[in-house]
Every structure is written in structure tokens, then in C-alpha cells.
C-alpha positions in Angstrom: -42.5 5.5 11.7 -40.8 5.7 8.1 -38.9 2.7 6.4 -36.1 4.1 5.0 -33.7 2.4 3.3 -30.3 2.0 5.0 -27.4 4.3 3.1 -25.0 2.3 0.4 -21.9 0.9 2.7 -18.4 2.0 1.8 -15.4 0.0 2.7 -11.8 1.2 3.1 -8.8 -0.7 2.6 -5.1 0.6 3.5 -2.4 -1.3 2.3 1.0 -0.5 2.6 3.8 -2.6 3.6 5.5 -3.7 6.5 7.6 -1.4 8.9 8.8 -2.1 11.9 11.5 0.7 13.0 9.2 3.7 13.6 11.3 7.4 13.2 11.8 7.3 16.7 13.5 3.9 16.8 15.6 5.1 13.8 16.4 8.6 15.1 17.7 6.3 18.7 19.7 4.1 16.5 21.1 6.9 14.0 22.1 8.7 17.5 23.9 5.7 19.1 25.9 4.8 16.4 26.5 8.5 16.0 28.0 8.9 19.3 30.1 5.9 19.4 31.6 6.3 15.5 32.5 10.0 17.2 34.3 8.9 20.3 35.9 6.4 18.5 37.1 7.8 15.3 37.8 11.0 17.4 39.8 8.9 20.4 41.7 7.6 17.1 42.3 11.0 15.7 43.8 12.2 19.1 46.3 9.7 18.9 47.6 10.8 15.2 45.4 8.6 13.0 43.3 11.4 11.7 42.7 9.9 8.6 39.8 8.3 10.3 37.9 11.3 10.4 36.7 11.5 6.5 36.0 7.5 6.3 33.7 7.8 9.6 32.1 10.8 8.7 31.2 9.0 4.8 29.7 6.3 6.3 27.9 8.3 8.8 26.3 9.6 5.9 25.8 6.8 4.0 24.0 5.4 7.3 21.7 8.3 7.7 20.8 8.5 3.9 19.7 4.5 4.0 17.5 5.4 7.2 16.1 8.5 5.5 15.2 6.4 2.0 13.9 3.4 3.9 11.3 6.0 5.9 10.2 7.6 2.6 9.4 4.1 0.8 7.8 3.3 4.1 5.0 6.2 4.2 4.1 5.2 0.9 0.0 4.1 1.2 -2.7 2.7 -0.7 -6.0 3.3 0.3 -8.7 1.4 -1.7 -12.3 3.3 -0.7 -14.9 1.1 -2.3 -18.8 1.9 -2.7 -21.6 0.8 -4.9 -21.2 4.1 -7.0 -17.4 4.3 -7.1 -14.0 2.5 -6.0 -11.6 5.0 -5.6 -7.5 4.6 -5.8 -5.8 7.2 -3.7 -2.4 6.5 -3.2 1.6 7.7 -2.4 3.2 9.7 0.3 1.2 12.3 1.9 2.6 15.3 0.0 2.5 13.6 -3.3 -0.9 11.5 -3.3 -2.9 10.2 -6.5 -6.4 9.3 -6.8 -7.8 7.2 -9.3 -11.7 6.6 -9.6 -14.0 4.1 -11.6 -17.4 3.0 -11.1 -17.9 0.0 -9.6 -20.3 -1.5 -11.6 -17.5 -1.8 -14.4 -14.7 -2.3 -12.1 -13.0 -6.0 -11.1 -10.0 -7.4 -9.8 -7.5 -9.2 -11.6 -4.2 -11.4 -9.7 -1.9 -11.9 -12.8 0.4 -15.0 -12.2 4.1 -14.8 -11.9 5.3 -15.2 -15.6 7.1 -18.8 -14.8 6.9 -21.5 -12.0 9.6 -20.8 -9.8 10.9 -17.7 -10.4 11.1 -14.9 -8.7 9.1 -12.5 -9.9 6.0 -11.9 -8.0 2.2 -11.6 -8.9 0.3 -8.3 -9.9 -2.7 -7.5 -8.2 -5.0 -5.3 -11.1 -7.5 -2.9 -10.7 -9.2 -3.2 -14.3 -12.0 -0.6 -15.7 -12.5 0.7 -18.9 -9.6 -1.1 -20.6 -7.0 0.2 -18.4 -4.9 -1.8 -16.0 -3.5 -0.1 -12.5 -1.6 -2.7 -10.2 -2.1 -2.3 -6.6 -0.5 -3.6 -3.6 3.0 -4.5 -5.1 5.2 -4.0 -1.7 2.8 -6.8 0.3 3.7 -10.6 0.4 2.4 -12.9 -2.3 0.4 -14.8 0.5 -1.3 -10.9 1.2 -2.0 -10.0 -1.8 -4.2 -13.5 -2.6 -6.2 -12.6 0.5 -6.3 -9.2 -1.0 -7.3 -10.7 -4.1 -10.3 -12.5 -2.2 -11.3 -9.7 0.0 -11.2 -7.0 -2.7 -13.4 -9.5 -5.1 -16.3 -10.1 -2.5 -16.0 -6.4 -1.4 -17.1 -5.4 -5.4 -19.6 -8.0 -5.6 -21.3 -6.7 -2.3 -21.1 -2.9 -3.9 -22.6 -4.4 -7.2 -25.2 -5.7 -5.4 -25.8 -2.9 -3.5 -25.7 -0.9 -6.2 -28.4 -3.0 -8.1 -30.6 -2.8 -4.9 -30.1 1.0 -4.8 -30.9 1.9 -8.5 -34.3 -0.1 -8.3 -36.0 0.3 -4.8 -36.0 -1.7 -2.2 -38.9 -4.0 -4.1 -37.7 -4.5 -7.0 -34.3 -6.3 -6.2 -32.5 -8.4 -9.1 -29.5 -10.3 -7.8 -26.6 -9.5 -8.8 -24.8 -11.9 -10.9 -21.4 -13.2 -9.9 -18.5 -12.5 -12.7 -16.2 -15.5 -13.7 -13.6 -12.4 -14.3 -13.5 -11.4 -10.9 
């Protein structure tokens, strides 16, 4: 019987944010109000008041263009893929997707505070390597993205360390030191 060493873990995060009304639910809704702006403003227009027609049909439109733009934000993903060689950044819409890469070794996580107390603008959550910033996780709650924050920190650390016990052997293990920066 061999000892062999068990394979590097990889860890996958998706983060997107939240969406209740699936395409179905919106398609029902888009139809209902459909079908009764059409039996009113045409029950209207029967009677002489066709000027109805044009102002029902715009915001018909404007109605099913609102649905259509919410749905496109919503399929927008993050997926976070980290292992002790690599964390990897893919993220968008599926036909227009991105991926970014670093090595983990020289990769940490940053949550820049809000510029002022009180206000309304909201924390960033940085991936940092190599000099460059690249905010993740902008359209989750500031509560979510601190757990991010925490999550995503112990999920590099474990990768570093993983990574350290990789490069050396399994009997030559160094621990891995913890960052103040991350």
C-alpha cells in the first residue's frame, strides 16, 4: 500500500446578488398585466376614447423593458475558484464572461471602508496581487460582503498553506505564516 499525498483542495465561491422573480414569474406577471391593460384600454377605445391606445401601449413597453434590464443585471456572477497554485476571477453574464488569475501565494483580500461614517456609500471588497486592485462582490449586502471578507481570508490562508506543504513534501512542512494584510 502507497502513501500518497492527498491532491491540493480547490474551493469555489459564487456570488451574485439577490433575485427573487425568476423569468417564469416575470413572463406570468408581464402577461397578466398584459391582458388586463388590453381589455381595458381596448373596452375604452370601443367606447370613443382611443387615445388610450398609445399611452397603454408606452407603458407596456416601458414595463417589459424594466423586466428585461432587471433579468440581465440579475444573471450577472462571480465565481471565485481558489487553489494553492491559483485564485481565479471569472465573472459577468454567460455570453460576456471575464477571467482574471493570480497566484495565490501573492494574492490577499482587502475590505476598504466606506469613505465616511454614515454615509451611504458602501464598502469595496479587493482582490489585490501584483499591485493591481479588482473589487468583487459589489451587488451583496454590506453584512455579506464582511462574511465574504472572512471566508475569502481563511480560504487563501488554507491555499498558502497548502501550497507550502505541496512545494516541500509531506516531511518537510513550514507553517505558513498568517499576514496582518489579509
Amino acid at each position: 500500500m502507497t502513501d500518497r499525498p492527498s491532491p491540493p483542495s480547490t474551493t469555489s465561491l459564487v456570488i451574485s446578488g439577490n433575485n427573487s422573480l425568476t423569468a417564469r414569474d416575470s413572463l406570468l406577471f408581464y402577461g397578466s398585466v398584459l391582458g388586463m391593460t388590453t381589455l381595458i384600454s381596448g373596452g375604452w377605445a370601443l367606447l370613443g376614447y382611443w387615445p388610450v391606445l398609445p399611452f397603454a401601449g408606452f407603458e407596456l413597453a416601458l414595463l417589459g423593458s424594466a423586466l428585461f434590464l432587471m433579468h440581465r443585471r440579475a444573471s450577472y456572477r462571480e465565481l471565485v475558484v481558489i487553489s494553492p497554485q491559483e485564485v481565479r476571477l471569472e465573472r459577468g453574464r454567460p455570453r460576456d464572461r471575464e477571467v482574471l488569475e493570480w497566484p495565490s501565494p501573492w494574492t490577499r483580500v482587502e475590505l476598504a471602508a466606506a469613505s465616511a461614517p454614515g454615509s451611504r456609500r458602501r464598502s469595496q471588497l479587493l482582490i489585490v496581487s501584483s499591485g493591481k486592485r479588482t473589487e468583487i462582490a459589489a451587488m451583496i449586502t454590506e453584512q455579506e460582503r464582511r462574511a465574504l471578507h472572512k471566508r475569502l481570508r481563511e480560504l487563501l490562508a488554507q491555499a498558502r498553506s497548502e501550497a507550502a506543504t505541496t512545494t516541500l513534501g509531506p516531511d518537510e512542512v513550514i507553517p505558513a505564516k498568517e499576514s496582518t494584510n489579509c
